[in-house]
C-alpha positions as CSV (number, residue, x, y, z in Angstrom):
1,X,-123.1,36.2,15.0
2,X,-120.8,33.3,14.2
3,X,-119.0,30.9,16.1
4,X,-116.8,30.9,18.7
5,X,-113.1,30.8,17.5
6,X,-109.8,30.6,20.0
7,X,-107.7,34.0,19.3
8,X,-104.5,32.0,19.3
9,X,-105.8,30.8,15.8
10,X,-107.0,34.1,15.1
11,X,-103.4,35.1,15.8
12,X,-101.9,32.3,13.7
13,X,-103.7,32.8,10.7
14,X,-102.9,36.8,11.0
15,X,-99.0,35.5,11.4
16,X,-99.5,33.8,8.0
17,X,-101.6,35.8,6.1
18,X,-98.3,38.7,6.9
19,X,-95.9,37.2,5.6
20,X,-97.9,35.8,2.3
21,X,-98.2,39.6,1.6
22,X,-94.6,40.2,2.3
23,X,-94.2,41.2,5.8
24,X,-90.8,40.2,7.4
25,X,-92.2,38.4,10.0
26,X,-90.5,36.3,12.6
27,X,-92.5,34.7,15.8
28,X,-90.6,33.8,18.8
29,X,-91.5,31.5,21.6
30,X,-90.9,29.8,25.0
31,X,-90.9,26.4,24.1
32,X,-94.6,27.5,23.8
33,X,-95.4,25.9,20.5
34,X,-98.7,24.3,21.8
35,X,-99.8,27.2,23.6
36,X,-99.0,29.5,20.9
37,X,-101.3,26.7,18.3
38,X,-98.3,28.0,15.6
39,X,-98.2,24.2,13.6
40,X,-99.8,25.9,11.1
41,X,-97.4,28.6,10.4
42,X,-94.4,26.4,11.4
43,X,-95.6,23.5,8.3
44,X,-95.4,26.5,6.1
45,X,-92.6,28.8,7.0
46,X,-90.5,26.0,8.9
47,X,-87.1,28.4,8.9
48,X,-89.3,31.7,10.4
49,X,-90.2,30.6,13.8
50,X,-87.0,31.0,16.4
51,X,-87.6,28.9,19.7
52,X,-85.5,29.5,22.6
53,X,-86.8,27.3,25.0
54,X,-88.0,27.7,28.6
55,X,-86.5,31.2,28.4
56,X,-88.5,34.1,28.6
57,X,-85.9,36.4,29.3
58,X,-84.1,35.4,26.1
59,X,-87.3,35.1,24.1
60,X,-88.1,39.0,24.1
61,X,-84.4,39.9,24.1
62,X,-84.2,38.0,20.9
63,X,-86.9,39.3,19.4
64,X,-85.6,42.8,20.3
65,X,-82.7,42.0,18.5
66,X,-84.6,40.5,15.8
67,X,-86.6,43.7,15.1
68,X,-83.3,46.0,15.4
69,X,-82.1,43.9,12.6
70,X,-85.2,45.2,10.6
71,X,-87.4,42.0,11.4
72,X,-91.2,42.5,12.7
73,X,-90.7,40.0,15.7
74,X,-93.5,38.8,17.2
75,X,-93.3,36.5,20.8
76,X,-95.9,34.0,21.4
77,X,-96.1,33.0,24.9
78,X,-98.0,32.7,28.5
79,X,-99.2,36.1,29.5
80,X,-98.0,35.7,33.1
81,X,-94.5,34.4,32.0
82,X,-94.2,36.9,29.5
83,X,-95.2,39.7,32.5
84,X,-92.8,38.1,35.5
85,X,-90.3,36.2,33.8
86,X,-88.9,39.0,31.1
87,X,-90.4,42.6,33.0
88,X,-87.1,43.6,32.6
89,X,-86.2,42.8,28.9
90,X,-89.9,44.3,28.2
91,X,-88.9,47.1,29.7
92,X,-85.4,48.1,28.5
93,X,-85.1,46.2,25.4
94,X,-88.3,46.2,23.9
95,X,-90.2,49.5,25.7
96,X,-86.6,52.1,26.9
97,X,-85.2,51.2,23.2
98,X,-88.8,51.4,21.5
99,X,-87.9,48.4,19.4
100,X,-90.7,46.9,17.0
101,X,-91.8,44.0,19.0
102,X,-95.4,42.6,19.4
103,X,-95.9,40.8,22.4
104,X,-99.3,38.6,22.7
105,X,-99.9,37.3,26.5
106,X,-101.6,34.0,25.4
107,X,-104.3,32.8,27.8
108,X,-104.5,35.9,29.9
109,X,-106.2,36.9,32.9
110,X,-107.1,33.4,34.7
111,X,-107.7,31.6,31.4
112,X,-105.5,28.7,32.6
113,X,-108.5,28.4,36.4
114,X,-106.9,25.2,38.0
115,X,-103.8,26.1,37.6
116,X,-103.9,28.5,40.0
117,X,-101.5,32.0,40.9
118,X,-98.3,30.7,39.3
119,X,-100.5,30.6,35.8
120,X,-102.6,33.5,36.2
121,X,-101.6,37.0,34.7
122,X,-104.1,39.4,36.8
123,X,-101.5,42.0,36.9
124,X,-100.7,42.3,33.3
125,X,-102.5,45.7,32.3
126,X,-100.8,47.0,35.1
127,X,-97.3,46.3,34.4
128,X,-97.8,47.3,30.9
129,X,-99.0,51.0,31.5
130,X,-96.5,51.3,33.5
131,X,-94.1,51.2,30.9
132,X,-94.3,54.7,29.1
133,X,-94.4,53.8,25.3
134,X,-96.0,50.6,24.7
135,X,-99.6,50.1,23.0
136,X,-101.9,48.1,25.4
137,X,-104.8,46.2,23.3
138,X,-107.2,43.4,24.6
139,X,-110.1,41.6,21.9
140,X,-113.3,40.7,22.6
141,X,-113.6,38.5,19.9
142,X,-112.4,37.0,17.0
143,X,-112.7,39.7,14.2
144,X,-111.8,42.0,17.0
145,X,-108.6,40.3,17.5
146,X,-107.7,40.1,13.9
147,X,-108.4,43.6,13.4
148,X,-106.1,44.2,16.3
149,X,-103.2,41.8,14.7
150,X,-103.5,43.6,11.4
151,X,-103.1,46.9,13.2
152,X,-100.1,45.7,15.3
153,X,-97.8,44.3,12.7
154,X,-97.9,47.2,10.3
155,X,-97.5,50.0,13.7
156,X,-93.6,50.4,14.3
157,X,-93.3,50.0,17.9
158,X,-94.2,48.0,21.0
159,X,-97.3,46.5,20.8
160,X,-98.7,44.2,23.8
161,X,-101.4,42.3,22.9
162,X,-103.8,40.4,26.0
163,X,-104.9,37.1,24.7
164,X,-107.8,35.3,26.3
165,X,-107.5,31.4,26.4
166,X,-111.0,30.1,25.4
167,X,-112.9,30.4,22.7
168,X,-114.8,33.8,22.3
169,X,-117.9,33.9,20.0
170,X,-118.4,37.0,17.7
171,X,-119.6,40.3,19.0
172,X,-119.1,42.1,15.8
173,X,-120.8,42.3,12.7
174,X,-118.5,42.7,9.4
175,X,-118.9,46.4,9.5
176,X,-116.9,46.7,12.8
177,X,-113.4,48.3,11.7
178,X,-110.8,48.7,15.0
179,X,-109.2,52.6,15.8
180,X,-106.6,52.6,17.9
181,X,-107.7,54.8,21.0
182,X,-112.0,53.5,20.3
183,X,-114.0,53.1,22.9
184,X,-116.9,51.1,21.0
185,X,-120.5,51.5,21.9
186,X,-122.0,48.5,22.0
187,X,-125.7,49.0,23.4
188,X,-127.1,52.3,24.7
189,X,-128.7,53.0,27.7
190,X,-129.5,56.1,30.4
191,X,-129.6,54.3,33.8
192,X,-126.0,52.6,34.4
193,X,-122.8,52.3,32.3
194,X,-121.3,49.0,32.2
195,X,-117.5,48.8,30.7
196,X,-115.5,45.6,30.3
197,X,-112.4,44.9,28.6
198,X,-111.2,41.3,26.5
199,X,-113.4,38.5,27.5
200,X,-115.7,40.2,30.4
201,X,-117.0,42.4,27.6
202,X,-119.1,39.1,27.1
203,X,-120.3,39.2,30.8
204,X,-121.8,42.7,30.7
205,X,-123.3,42.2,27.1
206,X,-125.2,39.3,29.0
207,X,-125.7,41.1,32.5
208,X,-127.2,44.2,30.2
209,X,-129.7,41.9,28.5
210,X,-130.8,40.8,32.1
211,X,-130.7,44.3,33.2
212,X,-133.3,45.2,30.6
213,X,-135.7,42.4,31.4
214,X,-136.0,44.2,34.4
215,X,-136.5,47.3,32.9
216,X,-132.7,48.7,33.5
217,X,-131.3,50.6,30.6
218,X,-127.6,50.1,30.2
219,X,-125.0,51.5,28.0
220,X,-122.5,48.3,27.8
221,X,-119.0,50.5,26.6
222,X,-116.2,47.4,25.9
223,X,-112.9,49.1,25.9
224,X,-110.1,47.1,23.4
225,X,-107.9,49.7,22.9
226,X,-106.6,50.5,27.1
227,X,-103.3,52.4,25.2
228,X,-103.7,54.8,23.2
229,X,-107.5,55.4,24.9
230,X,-109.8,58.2,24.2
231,X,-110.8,59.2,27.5
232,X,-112.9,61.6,26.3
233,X,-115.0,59.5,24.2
234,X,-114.8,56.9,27.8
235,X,-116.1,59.9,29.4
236,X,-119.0,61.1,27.0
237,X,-120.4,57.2,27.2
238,X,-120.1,57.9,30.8
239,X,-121.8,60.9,30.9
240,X,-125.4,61.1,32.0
241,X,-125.5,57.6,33.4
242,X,-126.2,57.5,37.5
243,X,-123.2,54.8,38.0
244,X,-121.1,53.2,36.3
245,X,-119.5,49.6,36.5
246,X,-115.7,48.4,35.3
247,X,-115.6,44.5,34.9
248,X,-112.0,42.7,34.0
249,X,-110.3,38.9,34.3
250,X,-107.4,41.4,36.2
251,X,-106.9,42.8,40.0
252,X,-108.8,46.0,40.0
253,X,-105.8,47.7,40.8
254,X,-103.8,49.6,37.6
255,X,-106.3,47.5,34.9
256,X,-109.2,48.8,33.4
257,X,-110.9,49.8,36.3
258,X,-108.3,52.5,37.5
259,X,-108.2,54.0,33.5
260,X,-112.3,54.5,34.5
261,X,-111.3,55.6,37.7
262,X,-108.6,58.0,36.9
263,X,-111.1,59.4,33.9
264,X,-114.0,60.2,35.7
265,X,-111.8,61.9,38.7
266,X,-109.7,63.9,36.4
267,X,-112.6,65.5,34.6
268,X,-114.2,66.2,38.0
269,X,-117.1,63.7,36.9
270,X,-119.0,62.5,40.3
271,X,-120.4,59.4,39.0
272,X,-120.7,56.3,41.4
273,X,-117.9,53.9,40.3
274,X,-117.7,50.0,41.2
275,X,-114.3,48.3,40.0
276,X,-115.2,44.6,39.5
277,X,-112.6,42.4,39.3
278,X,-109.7,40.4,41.1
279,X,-110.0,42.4,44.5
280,X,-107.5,44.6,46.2
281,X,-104.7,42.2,48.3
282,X,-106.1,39.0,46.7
283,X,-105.1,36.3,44.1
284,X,-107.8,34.8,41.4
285,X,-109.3,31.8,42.8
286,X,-107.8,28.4,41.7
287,X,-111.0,27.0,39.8
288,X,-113.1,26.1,36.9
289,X,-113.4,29.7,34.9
290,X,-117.3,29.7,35.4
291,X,-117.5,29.1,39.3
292,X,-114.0,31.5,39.1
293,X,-115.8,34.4,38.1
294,X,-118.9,33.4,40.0
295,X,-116.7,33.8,43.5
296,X,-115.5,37.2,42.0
297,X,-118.7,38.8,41.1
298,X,-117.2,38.7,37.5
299,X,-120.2,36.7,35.5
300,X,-123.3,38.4,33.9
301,X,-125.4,37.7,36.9
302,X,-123.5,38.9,40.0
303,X,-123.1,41.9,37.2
304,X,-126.8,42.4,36.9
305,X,-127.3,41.5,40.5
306,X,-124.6,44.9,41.4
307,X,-125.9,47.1,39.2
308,X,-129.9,46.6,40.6
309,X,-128.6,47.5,43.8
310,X,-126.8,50.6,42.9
311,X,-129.8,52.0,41.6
């Protein structure tokens, strides 16, 4: 529908067009001022952005404080720094005392390939709805994610916001308006369900196009919204379909696979379930993102490839 855009501008742009319509808005990073692609807001709002340096434990305690003082804080860093580094001050100062933070994990899931375990956040989703109050979003594209931004800053609480790291073309036209709680549609079809969150929503819009080449209908359901999630709607998309497949840049352990899971099993729903993703009791493979999701089963064609042989 357009081209493909990188959500850290999406992001900066959203920070700027906030405070241009009065929102008390004050980023804080990591020393992650590249990663983050804030220049733009920093040349304009040079006294908003607070930088702690290589502190991520002091980055969201900050902002805490920061949005306690009656500021909309924002923090702008690495998703698996944010995750490891501050679990702690995520989970006292910003989740326990319900503070009005929005925290974006920037290049999420293994956006950063090469660089291997120490970069990847694959455990993200898990950590997060693990904490009990904290909204849980992850875009699929551009308009998505600005939707999502827009959202964030004007809800009064903890927001955590999954960031891919590449560019991600448009999967929305410019009637698509983001709910909080959506499960979104995308294609309809009777034979298999394929549901992906962030990114991999991509990968099964792709693996269903494939699919119906070779005469497989699939409903491809992409899930933005993992907290609040109507698991209702999750489960009437779900409904009437012989199997269904999960697909996410995240261990399939406590990410989007498990919310499928945990739906289908509480309604009693005995639908054939795969959970694609990082697997059980393993680390994403240190790689070029392409061959990476290749060796995981993760790309449109290992998706197609699984779904042919359920059926």
């Amino acid at each position: 529908m357009s081209n493909a855009e990188h959500l850290a501008n999406v992001m900066v742009q959203a920070f700027i067009d906030a405070v241009e319509r009065g929102v008390d808005l004050v980023p804080v990073v990591a020393d992650s001022t590249s990663t983050a692609k804030i220049a733009p807001f920093v040349k304009q709002f040079p006294d908003r952005l607070v930088n702690v340096g290589i502190a991520e434990q002091s980055m969201v305690g900050t902002a805490a404080g920061l949005a306690l003082g009656g500021k909309v804080a924002v923090t702008c860093n690495a998703a698996p720094f944010l995750v490891s580094r501050a679990n702690e001050q995520i989970k006292v100062d910003v989740c326990y005392n319900n503070t009005n933070v929005k925290l974006f994990g920037l290049n999420a899931g293994a956006s950063y390939g090469p660089l291997a375990s120490t970069h990847h956040a694959i455990d993200d989703l898990a950590i997060m709805r693990g904490f009990g109050n904290i909204q849980i979003f992850a875009p699929s594209s551009p308009r998505e994610c600005r939707q999502i931004i827009d959202y964030a800053l004007g809800y009064q609480g903890p927001v955590y916001i999954r960031m891919d790291g590449k560019a991600l073309p448009e999967l929305h036209d410019e009637s698509y308006r983001f709910t909080p709680g959506a499960v979104v549609t995308l294609r309809e079809g009777g034979d298999l369900a394929l549901v992906a969150t962030g990114s991999t929503v991509h990968e099964i819009v792709d693996a269903a196009a494939m699919l119906a080449d070779s005469g497989i209908q699939a409903t491809v359901i992409s899930v933005p919204s993992i907290r609040p999630c109507d698991t209702r709607a999750l489960l009437a998309a779900l409904k009437g379909c012989r199997a269904a497949i999960s697909v996410e840049e995240h261990n399939v352990n406590g990410g989007l696979g498990s919310l499928v899971a945990e739906t289908l099993a509480e309604a009693g729903e005995g639908i054939v379930l795969r959970r694609l993703g990082i697997p059980d009791g393993e680390y994403a493979a240190a790689a070029d993102r392409g061959w990476l999701r290749q060796h995981h089963g993760l790309d449109a064609k290992s998706i197609a490839a699984l779904a042919q042989s359920l059926l």
